[in-house]
DOLUMLUM-125983 format. One line per 4 residues: for each residue x, y, z of N, C-alpha, C. Coordinates in steps of 0.1 Angstrom, whole numbers, plus 5000, padded with zeros to 4 digits. Example, Ala and Ser with C-alpha at 12.3 -4.5 7.8 and 13.67 -1.06 7.14 Angstrom:
REM residues 2
5132:4943:5078:5123:4955:5078:5132:4967:5078  5128:4978:5071:5137:4989:5071:5129:5000:5079;
END
This chain:
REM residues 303
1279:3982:6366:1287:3985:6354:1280:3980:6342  1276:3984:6331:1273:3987:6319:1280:3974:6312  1273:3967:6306:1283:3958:6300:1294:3968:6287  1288:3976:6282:1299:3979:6271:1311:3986:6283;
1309:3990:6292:1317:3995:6301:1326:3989:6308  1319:3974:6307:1326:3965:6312:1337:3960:6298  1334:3959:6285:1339:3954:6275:1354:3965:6275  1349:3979:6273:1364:3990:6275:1372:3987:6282;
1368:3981:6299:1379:3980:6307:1389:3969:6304  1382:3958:6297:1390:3948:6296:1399:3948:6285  1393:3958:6276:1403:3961:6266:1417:3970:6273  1409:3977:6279:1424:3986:6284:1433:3975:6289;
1427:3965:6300:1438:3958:6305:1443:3948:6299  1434:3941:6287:1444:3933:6276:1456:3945:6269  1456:3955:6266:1464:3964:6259:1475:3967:6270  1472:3964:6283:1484:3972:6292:1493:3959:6295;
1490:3948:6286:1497:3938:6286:1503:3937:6276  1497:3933:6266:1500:3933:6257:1493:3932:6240  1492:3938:6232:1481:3944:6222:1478:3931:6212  1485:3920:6213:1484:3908:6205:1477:3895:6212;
1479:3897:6228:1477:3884:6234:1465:3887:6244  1459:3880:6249:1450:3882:6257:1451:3872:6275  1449:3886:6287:1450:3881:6297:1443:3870:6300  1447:3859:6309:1438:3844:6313:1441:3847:6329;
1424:3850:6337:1432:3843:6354:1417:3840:6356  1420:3830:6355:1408:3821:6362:1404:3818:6371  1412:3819:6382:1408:3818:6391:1414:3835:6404  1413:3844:6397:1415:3854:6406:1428:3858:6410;
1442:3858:6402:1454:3859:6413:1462:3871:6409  1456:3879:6399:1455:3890:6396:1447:3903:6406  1459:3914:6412:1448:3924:6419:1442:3929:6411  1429:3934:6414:1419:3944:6406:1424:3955:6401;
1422:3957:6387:1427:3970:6380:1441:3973:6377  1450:3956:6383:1464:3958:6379:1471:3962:6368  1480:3967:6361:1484:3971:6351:1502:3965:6352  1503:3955:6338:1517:3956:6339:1528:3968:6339;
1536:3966:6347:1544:3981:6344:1555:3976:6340  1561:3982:6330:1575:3985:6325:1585:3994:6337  1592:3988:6348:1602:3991:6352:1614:3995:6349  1624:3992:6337:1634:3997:6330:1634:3988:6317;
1636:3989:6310:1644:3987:6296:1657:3992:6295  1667:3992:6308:1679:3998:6300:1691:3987:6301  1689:3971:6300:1698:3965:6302:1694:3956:6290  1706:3945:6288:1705:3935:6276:1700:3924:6274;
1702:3918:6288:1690:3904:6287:1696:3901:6302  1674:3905:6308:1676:3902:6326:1672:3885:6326  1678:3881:6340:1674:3872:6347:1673:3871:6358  1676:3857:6369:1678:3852:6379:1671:3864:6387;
1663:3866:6389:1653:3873:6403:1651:3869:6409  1658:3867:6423:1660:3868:6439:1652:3880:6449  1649:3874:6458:1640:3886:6471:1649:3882:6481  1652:3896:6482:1656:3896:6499:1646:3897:6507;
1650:3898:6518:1642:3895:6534:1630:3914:6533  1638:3922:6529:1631:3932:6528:1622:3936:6514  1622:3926:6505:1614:3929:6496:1622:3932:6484  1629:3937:6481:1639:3945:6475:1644:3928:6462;
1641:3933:6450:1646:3922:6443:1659:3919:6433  1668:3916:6438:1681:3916:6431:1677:3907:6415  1681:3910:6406:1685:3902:6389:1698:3907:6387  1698:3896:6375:1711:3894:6368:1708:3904:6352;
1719:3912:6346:1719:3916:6336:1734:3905:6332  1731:3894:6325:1739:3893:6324:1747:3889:6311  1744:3897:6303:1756:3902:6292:1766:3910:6294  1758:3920:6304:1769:3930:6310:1776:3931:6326;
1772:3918:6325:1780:3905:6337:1778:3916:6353  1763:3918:6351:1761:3928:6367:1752:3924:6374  1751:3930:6383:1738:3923:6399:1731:3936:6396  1717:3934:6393:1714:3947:6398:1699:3948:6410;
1701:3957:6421:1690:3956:6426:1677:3968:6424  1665:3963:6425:1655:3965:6423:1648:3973:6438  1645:3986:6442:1639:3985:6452:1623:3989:6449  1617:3981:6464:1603:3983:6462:1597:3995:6468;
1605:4000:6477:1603:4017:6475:1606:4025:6473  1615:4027:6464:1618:4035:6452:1613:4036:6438  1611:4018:6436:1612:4013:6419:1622:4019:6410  1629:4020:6419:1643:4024:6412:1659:4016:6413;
1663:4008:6401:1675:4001:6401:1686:4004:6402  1696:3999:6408:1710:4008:6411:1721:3993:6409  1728:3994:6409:1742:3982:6407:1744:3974:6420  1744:3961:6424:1746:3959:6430:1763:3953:6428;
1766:3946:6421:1779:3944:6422:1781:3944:6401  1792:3948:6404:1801:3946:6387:1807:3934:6387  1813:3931:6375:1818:3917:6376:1813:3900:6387  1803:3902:6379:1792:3888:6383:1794:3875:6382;
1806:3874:6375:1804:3857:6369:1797:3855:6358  1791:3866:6355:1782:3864:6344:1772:3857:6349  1762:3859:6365:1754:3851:6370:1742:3848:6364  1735:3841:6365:1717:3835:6360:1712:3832:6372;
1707:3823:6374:1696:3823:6383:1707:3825:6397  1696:3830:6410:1703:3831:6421:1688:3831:6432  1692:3830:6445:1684:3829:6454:1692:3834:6466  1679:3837:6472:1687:3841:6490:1684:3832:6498;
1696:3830:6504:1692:3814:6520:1691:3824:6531  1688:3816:6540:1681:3824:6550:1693:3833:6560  1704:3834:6557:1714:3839:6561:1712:3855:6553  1711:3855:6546:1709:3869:6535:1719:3868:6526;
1726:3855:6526:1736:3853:6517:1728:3852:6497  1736:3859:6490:1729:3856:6477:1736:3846:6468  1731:3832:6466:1735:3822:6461:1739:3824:6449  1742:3826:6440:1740:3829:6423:1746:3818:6412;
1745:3814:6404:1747:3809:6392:1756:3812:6382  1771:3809:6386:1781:3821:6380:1785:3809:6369  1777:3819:6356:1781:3810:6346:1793:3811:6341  1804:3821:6343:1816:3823:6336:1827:3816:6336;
1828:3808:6348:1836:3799:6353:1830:3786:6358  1814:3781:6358:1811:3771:6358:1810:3769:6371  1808:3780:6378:1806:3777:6396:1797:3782:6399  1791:3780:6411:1782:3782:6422:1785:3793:6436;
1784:3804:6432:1786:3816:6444:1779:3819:6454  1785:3825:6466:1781:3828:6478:1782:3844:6481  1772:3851:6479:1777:3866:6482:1770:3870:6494  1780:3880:6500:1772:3886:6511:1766:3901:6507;
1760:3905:6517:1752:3918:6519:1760:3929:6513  1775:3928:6512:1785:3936:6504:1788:3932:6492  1787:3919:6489:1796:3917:6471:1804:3911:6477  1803:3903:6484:1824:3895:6489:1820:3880:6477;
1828:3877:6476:1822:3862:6471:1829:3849:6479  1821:3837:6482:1829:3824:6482:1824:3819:6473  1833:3807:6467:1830:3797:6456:1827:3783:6465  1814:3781:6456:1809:3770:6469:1810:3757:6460;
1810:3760:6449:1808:3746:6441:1816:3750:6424  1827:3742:6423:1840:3741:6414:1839:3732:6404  1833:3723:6404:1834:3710:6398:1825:3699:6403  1825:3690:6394:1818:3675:6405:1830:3663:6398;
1832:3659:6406:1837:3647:6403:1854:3648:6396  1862:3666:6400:1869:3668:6391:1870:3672:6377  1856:3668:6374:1851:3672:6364:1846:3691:6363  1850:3700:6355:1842:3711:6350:1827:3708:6351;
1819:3714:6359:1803:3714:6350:1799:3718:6336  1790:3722:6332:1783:3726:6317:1784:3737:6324  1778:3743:6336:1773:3760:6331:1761:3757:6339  1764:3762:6359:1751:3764:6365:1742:3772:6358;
1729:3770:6361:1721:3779:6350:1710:3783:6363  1704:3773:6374:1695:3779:6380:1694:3772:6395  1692:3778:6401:1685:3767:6416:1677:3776:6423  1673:3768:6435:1669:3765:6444:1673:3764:6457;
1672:3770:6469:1677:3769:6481:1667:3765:6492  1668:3753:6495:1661:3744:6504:1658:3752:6518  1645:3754:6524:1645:3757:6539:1656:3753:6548  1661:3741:6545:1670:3736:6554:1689:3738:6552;
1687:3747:6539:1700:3752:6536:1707:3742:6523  1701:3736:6520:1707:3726:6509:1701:3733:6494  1707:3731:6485:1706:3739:6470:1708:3724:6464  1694:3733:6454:1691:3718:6439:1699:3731:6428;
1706:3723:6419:1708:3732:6410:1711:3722:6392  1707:3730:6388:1702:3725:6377:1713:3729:6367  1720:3724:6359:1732:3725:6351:1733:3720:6336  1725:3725:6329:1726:3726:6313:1740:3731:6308;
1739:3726:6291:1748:3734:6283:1745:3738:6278  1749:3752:6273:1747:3762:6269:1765:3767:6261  1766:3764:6251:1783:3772:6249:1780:3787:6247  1790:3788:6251:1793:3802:6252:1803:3811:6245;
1803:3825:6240:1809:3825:6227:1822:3834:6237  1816:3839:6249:1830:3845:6257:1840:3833:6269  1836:3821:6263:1841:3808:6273:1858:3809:6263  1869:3813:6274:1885:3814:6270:1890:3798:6271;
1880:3788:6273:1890:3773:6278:1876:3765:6269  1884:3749:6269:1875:3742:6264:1857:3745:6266  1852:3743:6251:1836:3745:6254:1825:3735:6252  1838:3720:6250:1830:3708:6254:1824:3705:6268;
1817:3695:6266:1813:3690:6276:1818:3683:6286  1824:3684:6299:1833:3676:6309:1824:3667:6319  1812:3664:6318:1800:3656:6323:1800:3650:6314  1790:3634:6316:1782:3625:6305:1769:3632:6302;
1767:3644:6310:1753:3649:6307:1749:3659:6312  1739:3661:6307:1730:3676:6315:1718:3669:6327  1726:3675:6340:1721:3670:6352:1715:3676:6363  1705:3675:6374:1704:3678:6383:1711:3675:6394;
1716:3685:6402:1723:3684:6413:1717:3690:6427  1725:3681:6437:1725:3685:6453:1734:3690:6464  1735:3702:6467:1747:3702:6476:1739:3708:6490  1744:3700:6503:1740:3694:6511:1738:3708:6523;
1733:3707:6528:1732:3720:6538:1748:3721:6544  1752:3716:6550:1773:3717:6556:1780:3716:6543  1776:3715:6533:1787:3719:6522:1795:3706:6519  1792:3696:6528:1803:3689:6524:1799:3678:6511;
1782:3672:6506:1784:3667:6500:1774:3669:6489  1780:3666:6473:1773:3672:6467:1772:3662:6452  1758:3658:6452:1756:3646:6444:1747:3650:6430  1744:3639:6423:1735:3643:6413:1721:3636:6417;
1711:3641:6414:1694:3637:6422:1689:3633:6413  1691:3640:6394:1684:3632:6385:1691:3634:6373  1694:3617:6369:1707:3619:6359:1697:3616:6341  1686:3615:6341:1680:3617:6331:1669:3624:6327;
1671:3635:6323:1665:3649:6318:1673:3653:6304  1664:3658:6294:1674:3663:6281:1683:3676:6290  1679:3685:6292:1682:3697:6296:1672:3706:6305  1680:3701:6318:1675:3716:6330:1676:3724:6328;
1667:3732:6333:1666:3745:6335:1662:3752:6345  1645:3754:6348:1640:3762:6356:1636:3758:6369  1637:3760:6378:1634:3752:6391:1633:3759:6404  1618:3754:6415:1615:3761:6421:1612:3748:6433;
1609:3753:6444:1603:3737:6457:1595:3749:6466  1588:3739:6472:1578:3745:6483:1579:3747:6492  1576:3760:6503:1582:3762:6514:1583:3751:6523  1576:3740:6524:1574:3727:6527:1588:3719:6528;
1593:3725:6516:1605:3713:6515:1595:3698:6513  1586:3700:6503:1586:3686:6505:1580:3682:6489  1580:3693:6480:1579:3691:6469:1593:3704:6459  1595:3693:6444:1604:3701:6438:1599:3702:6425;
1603:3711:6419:1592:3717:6402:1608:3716:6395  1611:3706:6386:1618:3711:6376:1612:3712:6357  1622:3720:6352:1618:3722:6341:1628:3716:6330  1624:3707:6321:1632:3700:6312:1634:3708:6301;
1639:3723:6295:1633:3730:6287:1640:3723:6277  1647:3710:6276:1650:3702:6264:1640:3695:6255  1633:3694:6266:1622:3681:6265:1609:3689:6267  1615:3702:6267:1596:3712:6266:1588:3700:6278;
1589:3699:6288:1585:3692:6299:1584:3702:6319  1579:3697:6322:1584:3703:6336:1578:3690:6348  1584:3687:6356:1582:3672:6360:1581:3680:6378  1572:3671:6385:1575:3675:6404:1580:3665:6410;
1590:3667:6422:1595:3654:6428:1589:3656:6437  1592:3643:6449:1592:3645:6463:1605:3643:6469  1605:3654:6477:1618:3651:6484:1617:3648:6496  1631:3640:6498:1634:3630:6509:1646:3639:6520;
1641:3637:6533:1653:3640:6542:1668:3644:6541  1671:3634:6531:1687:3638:6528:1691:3645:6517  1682:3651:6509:1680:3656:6497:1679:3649:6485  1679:3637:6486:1674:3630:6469:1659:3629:6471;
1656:3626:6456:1645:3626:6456:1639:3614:6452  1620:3613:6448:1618:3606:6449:1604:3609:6441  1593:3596:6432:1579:3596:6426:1586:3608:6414  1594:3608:6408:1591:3620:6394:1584:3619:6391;
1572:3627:6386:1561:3626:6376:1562:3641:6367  1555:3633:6354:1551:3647:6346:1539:3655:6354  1547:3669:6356:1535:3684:6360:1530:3686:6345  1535:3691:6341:1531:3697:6328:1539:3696:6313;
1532:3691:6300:1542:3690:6287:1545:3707:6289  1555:3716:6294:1559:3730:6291:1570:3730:6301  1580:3732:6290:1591:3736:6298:1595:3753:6302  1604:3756:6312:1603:3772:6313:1619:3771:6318;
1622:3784:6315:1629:3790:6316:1637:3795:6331  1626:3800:6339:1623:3800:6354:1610:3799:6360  1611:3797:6372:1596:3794:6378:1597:3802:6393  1584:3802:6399:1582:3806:6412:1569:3795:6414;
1567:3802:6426:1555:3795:6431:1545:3806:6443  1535:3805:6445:1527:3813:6452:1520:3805:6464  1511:3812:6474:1510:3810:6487:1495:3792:6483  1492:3794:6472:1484:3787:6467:1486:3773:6467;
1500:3773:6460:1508:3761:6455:1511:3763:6442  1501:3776:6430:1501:3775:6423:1517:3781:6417  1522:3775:6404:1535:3771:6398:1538:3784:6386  1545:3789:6386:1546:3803:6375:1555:3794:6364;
1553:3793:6350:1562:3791:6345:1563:3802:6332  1575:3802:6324:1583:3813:6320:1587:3811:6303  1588:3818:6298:1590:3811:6278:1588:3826:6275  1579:3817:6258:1575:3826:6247:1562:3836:6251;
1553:3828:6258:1542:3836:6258:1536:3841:6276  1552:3847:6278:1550:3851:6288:1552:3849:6304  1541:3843:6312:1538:3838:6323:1527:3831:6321  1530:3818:6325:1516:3802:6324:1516:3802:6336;
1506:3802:6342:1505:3800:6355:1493:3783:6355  1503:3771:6363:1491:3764:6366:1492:3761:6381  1481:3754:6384:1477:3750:6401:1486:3738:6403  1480:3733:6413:1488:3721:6418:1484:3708:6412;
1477:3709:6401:1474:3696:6398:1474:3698:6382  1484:3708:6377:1488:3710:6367:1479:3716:6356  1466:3722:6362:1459:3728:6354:1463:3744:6349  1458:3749:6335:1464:3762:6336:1454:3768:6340;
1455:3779:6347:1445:3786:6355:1447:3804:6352  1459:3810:6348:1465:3821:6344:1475:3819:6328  1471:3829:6323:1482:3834:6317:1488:3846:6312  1495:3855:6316:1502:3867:6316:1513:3872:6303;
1504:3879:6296:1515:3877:6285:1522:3890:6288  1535:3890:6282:1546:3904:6284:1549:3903:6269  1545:3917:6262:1551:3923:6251:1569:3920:6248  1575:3909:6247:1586:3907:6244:1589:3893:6237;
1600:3894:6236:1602:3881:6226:1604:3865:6235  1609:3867:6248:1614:3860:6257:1609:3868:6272  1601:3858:6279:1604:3860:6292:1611:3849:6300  1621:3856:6311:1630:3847:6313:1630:3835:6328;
1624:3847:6333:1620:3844:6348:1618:3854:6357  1610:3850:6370:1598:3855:6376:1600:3852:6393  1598:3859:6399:1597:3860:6415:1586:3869:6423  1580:3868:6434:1574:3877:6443:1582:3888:6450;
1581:3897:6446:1585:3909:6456:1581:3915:6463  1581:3927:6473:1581:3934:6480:1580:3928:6492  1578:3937:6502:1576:3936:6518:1562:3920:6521  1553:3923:6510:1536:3914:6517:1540:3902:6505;
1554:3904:6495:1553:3892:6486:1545:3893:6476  1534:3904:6473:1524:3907:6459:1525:3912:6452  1540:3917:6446:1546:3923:6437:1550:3912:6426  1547:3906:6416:1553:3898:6404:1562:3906:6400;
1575:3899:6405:1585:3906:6398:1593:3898:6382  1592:3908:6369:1595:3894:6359:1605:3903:6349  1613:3895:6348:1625:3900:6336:1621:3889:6322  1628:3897:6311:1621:3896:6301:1630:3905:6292;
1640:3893:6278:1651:3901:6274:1656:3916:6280  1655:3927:6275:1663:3940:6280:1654:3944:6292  1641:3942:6298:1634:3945:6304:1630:3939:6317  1629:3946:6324:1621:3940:6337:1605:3949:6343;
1594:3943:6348:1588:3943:6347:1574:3941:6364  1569:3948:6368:1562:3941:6378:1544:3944:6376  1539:3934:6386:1525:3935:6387:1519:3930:6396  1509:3934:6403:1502:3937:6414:1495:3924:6418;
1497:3919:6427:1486:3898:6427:1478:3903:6433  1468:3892:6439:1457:3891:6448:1467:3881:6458  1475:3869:6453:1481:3860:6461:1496:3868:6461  1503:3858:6468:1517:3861:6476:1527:3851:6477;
1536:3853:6475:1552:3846:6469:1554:3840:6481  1557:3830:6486:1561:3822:6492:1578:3820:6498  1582:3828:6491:1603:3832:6497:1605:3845:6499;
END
């Protein structure tokens, strides 16, 4: 190939990103000749992207308080359930059950394969929470969930705060016990662990921070250290180790020793959060205000 021929192509694929920012992968985790694609633009502000077992990626639109799912062969979105809770982040446990983040009432849901709901988590301490915002579902069935405030302008009851803080939490694989893991952070957010169970990625997007733990047997944790000064919004993780995080300028991708190695920018004002999809897991699936979004890896999602 021609170097000026080489120069065209890379303009095309900085352009099929985005016309202001320029693609970074440094180390290869990008397929050859991928092109971001615009999937739909017809909702108000996506989130929470979940994979089911078949590939297939459920998000949250949730202004207009809906599930919607994503299929990977069709690429075509359809409703999964109305009246959501107004969910944000969600995940699937190994049951097929979809965990979600029902911010309307300040709880933690259980949906099955139909839309039924149980309410798994009400309160802590008697106390209201702030407003689940994201988690995590442990190999072993236990959920880290991360609980900022956020007021809300459709909250009908008090829109103080009924905690001393914005905290990380743990509820236990049998449901019965459900503690706080890290009670100093400005503001959680985005959070991801490794199929390992033996590392956890949170994101301080208070503190523009993202910190790794190690986790312990019973679910607390343990060694916090700073990953990286950048906080995000959501995160995934790949077969690498390497860490997706989520903001203004897109997708940051760094490795396991916090270097940045990628960076994916998406023509929008906000990207919100990011998952692997399809059947082989090399689908980047990524929402992004009114939009959602996929693109083709070399590597592979890890849930």
């Amino acid at each position: 190939m021609t170097k000026a021929l080489t120069l065209i192509c890379l303009f095309i694929i900085t352009v099929s990103f985005d016309s202001n920012a320029q693609v970074i992968d440094k180390k290869n985790l990008i397929a050859k000749k991928a092109i971001l694609q615009k999937v739909s633009d017809d909702f108000e502000f996506t989130e929470g992207p979940a994979v089911h077992r078949t590939g297939d990626v459920y998000f949250t639109d949730q202004p207009n308080n809906k599930i919607i799912k994503w299929s990977f062969e069709t690429g075509e979105t359809s409703v999964f359930i109305e009246d959501a809770g107004r969910s944000n982040g969600m995940f699937f446990d190994r049951k097929g059950n979809l965990i979600t983040a029902a911010d309307m009432e300040n709880q933690l849901w259980s949906l099955d394969e139909k839309g039924n709901k149980t309410v798994l988590i009400e309160n802590f301490r008697g106390q209201r929470l702030n407003g689940p915002n994201d988690l995590w579902v442990a190999p072993n069935g236990g959920i880290y969930i991360t609980d900022p405030l956020y007021k809300r302008d459709y909250w009908t009851r008090d829109p103080e705060m009924k905690q001393d803080g914005e905290h990380l939490y743990y509820l236990s694989p049998d449901r019965i016990q459900f503690f706080r893991v890290d009670e100093n952070l400005v503001k959680p957010n985005g959070i991801i662990g490794t199929p390992d169970n033996k590392k956890l990625y949170v994101a301080d997007i208070g503190d523009d921070k993202t910190y790794v733990y190690d986790i312990e047997e019973d679910g607390y944790l343990k060694n916090r250290r700073l990953f990286v000064e950048m906080g995000s919004d959501g995160m995934t993780v790949d077969h690498r180790g390497n860490v997706y995080l989520t903001g203004k300028k897109g997708v940051t991708v760094f490795n396991p020793k916090g270097e940045l190695i990628a960076q994916i920018p998406v023509d929008e004002d906000w990207t919100a959060n990011v998952v692997f999809g399809g059947p082989m897991r090399k689908t980047l699936f990524i929402t992004a205000m009114g939009s959602v979004y996929t693109l083709e890896m070399k590597v592979r999602g890890t849930h």
